[in-house]
N, CA, C and O atoms as a GROMACS GRO file, in nm:
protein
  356
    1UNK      N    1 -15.036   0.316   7.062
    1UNK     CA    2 -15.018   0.188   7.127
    1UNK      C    3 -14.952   0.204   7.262
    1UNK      O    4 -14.962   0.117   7.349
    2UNK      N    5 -14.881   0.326   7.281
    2UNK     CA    6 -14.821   0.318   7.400
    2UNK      C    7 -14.854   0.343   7.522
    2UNK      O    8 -14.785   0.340   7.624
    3UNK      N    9 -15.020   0.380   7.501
    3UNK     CA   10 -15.086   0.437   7.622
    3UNK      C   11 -15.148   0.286   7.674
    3UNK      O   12 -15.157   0.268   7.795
    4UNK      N   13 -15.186   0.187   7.589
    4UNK     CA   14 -15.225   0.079   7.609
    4UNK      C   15 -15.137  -0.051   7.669
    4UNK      O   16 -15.182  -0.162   7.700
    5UNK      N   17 -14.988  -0.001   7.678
    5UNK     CA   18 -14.895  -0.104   7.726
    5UNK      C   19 -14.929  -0.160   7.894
    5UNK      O   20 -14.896  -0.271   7.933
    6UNK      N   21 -14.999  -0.062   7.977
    6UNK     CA   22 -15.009  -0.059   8.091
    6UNK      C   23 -15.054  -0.181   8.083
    6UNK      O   24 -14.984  -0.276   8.119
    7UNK      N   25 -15.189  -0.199   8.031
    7UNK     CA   26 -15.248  -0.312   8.052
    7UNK      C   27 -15.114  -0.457   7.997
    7UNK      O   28 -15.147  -0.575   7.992
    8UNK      N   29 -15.057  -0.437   7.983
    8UNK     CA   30 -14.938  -0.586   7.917
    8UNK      C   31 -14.948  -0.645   8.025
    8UNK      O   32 -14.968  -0.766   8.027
    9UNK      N   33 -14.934  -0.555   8.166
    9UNK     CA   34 -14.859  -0.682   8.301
    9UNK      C   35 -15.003  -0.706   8.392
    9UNK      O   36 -15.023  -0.762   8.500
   10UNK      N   37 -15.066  -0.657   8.322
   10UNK     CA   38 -15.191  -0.654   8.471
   10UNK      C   39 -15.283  -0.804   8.458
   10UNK      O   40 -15.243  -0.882   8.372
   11UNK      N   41 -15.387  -0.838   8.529
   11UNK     CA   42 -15.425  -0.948   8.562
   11UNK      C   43 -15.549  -0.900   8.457
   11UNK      O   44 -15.547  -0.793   8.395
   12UNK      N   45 -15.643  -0.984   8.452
   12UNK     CA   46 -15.771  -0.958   8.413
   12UNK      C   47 -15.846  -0.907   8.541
   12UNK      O   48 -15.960  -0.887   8.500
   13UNK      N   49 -15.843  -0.881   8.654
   13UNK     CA   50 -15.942  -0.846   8.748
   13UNK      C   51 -15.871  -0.694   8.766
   13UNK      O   52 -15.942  -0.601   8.805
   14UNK      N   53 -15.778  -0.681   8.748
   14UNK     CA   54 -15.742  -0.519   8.797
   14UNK      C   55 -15.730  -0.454   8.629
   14UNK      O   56 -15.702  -0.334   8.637
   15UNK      N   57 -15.742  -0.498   8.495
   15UNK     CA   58 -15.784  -0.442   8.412
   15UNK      C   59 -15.911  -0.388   8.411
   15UNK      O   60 -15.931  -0.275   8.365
   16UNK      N   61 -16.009  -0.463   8.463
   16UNK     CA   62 -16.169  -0.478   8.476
   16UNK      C   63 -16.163  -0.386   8.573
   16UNK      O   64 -16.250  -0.300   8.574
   17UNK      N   65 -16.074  -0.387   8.660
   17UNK     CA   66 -16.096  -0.270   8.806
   17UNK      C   67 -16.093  -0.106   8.721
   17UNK      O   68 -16.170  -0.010   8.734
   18UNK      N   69 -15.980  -0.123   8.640
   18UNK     CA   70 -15.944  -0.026   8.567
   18UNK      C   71 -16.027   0.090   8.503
   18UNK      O   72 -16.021   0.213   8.509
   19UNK      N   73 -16.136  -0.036   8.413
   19UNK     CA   74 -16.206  -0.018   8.330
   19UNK      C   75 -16.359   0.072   8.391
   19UNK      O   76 -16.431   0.160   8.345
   20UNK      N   77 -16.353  -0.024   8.540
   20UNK     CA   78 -16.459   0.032   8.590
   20UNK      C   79 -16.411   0.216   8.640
   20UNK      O   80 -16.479   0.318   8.626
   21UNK      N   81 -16.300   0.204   8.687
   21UNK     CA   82 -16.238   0.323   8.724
   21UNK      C   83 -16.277   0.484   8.617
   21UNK      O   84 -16.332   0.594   8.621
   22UNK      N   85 -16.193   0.381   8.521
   22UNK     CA   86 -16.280   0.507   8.381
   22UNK      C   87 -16.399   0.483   8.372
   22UNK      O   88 -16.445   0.584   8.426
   23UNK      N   89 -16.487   0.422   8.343
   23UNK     CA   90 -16.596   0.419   8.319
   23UNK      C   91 -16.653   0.576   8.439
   23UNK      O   92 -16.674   0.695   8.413
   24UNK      N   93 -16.660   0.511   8.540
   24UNK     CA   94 -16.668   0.607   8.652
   24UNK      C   95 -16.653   0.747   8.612
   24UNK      O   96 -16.744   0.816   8.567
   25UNK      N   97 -16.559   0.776   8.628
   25UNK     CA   98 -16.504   0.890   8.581
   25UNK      C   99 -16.547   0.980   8.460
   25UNK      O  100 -16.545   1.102   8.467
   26UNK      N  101 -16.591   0.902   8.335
   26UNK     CA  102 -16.641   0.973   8.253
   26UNK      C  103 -16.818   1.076   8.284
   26UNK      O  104 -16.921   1.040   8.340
   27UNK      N  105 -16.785   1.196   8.221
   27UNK     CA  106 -16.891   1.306   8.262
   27UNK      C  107 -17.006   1.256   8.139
   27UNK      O  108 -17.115   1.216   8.180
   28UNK      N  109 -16.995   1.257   8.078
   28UNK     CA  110 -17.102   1.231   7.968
   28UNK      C  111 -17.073   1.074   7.932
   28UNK      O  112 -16.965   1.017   7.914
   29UNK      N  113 -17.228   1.016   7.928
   29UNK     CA  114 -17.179   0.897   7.904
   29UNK      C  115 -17.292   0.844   7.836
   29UNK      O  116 -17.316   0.723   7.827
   30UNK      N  117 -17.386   0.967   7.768
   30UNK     CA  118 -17.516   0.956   7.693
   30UNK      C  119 -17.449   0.871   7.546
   30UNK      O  120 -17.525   0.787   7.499
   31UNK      N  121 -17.328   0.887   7.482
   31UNK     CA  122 -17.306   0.865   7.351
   31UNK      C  123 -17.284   0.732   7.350
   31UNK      O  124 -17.317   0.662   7.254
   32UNK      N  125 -17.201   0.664   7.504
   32UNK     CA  126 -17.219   0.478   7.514
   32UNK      C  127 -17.318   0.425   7.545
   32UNK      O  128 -17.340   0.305   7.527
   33UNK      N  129 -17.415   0.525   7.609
   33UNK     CA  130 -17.548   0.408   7.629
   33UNK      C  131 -17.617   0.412   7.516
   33UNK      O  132 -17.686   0.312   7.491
   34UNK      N  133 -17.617   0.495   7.444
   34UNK     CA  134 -17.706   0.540   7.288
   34UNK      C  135 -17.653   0.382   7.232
   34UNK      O  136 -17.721   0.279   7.230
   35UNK      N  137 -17.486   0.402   7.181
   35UNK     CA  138 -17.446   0.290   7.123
   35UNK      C  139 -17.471   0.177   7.158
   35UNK      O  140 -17.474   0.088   7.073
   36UNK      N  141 -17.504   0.142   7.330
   36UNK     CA  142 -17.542   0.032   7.367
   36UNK      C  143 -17.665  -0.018   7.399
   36UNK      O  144 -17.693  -0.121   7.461
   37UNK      N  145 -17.751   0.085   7.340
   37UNK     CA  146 -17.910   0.063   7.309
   37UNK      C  147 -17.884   0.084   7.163
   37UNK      O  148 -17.996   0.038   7.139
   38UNK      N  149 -17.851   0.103   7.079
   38UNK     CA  150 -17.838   0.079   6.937
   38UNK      C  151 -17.844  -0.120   6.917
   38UNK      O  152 -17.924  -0.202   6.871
   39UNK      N  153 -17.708  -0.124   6.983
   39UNK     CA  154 -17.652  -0.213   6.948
   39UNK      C  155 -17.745  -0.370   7.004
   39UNK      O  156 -17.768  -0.474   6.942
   40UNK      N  157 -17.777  -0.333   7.128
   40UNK     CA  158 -17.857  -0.451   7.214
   40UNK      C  159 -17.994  -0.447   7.125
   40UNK      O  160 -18.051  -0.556   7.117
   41UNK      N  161 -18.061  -0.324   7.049
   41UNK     CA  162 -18.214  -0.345   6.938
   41UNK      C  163 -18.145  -0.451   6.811
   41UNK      O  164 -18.202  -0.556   6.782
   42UNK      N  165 -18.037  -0.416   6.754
   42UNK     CA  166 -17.972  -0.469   6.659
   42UNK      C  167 -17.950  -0.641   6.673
   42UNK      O  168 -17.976  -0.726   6.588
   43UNK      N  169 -17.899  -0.658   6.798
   43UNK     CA  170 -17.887  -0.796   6.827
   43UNK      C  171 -17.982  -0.857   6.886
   43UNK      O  172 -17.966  -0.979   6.895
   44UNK      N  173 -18.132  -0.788   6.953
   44UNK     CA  174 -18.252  -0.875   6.920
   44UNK      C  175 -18.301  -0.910   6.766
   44UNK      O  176 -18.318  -1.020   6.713
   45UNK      N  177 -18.312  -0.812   6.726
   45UNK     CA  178 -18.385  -0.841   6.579
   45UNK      C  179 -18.273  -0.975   6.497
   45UNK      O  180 -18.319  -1.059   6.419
   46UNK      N  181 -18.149  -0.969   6.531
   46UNK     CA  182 -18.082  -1.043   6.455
   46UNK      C  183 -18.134  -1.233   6.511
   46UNK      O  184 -18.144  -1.331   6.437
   47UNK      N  185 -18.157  -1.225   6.657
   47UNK     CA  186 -18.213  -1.332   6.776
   47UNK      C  187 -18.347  -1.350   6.688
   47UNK      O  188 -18.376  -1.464   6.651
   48UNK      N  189 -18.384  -1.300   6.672
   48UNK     CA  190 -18.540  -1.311   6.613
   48UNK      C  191 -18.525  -1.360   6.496
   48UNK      O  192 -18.581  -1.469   6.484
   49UNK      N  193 -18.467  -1.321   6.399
   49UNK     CA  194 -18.480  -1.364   6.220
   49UNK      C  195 -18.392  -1.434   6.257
   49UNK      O  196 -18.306  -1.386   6.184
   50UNK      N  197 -18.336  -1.515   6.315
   50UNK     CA  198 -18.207  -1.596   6.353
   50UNK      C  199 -18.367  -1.713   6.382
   50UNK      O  200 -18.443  -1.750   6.292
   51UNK      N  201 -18.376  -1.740   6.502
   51UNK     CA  202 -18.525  -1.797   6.525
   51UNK      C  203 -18.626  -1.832   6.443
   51UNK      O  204 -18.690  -1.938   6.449
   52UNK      N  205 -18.645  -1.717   6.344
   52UNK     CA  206 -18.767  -1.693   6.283
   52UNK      C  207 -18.776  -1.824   6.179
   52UNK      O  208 -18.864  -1.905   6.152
   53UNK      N  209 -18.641  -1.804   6.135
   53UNK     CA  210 -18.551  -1.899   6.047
   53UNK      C  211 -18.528  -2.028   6.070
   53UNK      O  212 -18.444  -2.075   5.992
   54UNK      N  213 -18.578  -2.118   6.164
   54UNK     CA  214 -18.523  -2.226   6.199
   54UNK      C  215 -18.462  -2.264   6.287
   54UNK      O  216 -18.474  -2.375   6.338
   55UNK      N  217 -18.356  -2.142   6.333
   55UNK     CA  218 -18.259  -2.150   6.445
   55UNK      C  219 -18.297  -2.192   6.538
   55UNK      O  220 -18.415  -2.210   6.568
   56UNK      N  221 -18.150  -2.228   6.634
   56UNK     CA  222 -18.182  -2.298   6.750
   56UNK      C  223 -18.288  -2.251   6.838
   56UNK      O  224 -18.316  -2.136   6.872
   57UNK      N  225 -18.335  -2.353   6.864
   57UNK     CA  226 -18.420  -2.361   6.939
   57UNK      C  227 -18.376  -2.396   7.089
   57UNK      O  228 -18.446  -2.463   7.166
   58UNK      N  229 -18.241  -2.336   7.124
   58UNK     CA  230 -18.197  -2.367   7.277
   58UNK      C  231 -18.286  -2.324   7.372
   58UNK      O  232 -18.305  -2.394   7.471
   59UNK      N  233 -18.349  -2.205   7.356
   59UNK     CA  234 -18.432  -2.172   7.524
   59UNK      C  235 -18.520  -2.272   7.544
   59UNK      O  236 -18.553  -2.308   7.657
   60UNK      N  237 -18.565  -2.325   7.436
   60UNK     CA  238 -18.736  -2.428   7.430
   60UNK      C  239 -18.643  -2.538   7.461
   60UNK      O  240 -18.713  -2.620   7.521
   61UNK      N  241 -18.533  -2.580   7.453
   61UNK     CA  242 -18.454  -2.712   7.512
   61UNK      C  243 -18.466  -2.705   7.630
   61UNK      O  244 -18.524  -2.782   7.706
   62UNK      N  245 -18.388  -2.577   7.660
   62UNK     CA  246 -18.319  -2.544   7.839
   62UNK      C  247 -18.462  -2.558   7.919
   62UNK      O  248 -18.474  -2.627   8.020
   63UNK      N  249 -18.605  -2.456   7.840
   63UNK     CA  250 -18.717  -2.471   7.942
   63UNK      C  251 -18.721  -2.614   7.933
   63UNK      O  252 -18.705  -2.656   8.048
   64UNK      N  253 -18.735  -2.717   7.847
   64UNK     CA  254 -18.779  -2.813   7.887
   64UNK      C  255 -18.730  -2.974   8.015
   64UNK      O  256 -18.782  -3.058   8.088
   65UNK      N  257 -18.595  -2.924   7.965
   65UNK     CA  258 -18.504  -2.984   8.104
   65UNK      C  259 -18.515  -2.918   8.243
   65UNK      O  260 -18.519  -2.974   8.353
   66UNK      N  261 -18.518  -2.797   8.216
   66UNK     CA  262 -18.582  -2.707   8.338
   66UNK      C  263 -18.698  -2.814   8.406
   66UNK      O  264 -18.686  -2.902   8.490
   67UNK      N  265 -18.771  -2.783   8.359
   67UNK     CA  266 -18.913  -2.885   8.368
   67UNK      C  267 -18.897  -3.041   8.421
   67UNK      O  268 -18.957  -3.089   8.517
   68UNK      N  269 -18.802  -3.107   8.336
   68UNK     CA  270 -18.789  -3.215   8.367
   68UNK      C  271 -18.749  -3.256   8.479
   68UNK      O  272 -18.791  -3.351   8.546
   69UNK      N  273 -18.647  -3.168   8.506
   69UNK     CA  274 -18.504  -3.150   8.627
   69UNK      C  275 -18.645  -3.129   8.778
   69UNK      O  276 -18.665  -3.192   8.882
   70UNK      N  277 -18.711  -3.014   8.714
   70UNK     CA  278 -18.796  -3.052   8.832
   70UNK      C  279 -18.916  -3.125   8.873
   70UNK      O  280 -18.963  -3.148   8.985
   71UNK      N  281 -18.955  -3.159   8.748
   71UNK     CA  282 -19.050  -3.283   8.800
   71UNK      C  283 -18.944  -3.391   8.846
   71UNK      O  284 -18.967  -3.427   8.962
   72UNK      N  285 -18.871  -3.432   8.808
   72UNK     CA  286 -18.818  -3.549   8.898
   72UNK      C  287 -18.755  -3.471   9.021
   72UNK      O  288 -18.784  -3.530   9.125
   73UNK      N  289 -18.698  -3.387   9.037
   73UNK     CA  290 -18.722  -3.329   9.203
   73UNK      C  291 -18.820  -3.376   9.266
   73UNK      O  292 -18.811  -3.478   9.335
   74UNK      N  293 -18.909  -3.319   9.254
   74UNK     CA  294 -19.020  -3.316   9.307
   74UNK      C  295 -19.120  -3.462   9.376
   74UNK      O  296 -19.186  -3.494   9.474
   75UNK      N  297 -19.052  -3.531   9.193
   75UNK     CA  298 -19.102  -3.675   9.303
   75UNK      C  299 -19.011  -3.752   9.364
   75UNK      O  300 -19.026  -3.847   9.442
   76UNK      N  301 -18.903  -3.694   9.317
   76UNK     CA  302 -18.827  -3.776   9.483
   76UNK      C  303 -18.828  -3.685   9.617
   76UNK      O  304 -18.784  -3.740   9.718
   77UNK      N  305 -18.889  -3.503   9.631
   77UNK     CA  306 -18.931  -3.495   9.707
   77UNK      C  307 -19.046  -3.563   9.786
   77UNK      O  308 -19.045  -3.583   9.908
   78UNK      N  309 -19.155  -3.602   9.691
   78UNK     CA  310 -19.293  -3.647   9.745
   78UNK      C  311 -19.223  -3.830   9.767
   78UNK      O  312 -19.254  -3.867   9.880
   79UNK      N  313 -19.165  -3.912   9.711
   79UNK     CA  314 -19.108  -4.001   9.774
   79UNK      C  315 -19.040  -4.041   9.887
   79UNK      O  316 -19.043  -4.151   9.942
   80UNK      N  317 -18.964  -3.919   9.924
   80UNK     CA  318 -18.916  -3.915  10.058
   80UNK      C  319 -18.952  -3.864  10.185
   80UNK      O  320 -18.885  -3.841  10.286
   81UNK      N  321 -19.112  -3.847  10.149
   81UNK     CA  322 -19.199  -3.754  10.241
   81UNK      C  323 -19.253  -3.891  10.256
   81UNK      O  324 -19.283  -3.932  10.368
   82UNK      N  325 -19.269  -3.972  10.141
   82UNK     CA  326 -19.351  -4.083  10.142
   82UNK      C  327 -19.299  -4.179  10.250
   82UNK      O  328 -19.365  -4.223  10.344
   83UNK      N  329 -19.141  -4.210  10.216
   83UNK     CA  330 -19.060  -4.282  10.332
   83UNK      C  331 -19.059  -4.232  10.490
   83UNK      O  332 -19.057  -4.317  10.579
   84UNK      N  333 -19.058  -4.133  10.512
   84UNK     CA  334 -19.051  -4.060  10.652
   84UNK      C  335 -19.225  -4.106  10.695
   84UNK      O  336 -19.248  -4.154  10.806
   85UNK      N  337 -19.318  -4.090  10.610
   85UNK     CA  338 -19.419  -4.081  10.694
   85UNK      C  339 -19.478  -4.279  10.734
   85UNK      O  340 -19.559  -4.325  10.814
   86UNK      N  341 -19.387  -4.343  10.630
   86UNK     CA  342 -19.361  -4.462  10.630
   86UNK      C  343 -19.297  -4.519  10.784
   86UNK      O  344 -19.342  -4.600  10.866
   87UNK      N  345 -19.174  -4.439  10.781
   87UNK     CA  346 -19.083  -4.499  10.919
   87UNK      C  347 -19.144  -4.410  11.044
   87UNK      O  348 -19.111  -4.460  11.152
   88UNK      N  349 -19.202  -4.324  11.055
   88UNK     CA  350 -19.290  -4.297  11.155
   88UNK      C  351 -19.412  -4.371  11.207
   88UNK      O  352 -19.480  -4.341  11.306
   89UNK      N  353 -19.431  -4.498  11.104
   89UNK     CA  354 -19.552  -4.562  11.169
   89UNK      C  355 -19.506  -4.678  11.247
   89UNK      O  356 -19.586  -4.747  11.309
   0.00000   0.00000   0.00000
């Protein structure tokens, strides 16, 4: 525990500085990306039978407000093209 006290007084941005510091520094770094391609296959498949199952259906929400958000852009772009070409006559 006592090698870890450093971090007690530090901010969150110079821990993260820290972190990147080691990170850096390490010579071999095949055994964290392994784990972090382990781990990122593990938590699709879980996204999937999570889905498969019923689960939320947030992306098919988000695309669809996506969508919405910009069709009504769009026609109050083409509305205000409509007004300009209006007050130009």
């Amino acid at each position: 525990m006592e090698k870890y006290n450093i971090f007690a007084k530090l901010k969150h941005t110079n821990i993260a500085k820290r972190g990147k510091k080691l990170w850096r520094g390490l010579k071999d770094k095949t055994e964290w990306e392994q784990k972090a391609i382990k781990q990122m296959e593990e938590y699709n498949k879980a996204v999937k039978e999570y889905e498969a199952n019923g689960g939320s259906n947030s992306v098919a929400k988000r695309r669809k407000l996506a969508n919405k958000l910009a069709s009504k852009k769009a026609k109050r772009k083409d509305s205000s093209e409509e007004e300009e070409d209006d007050e130009s006559v």
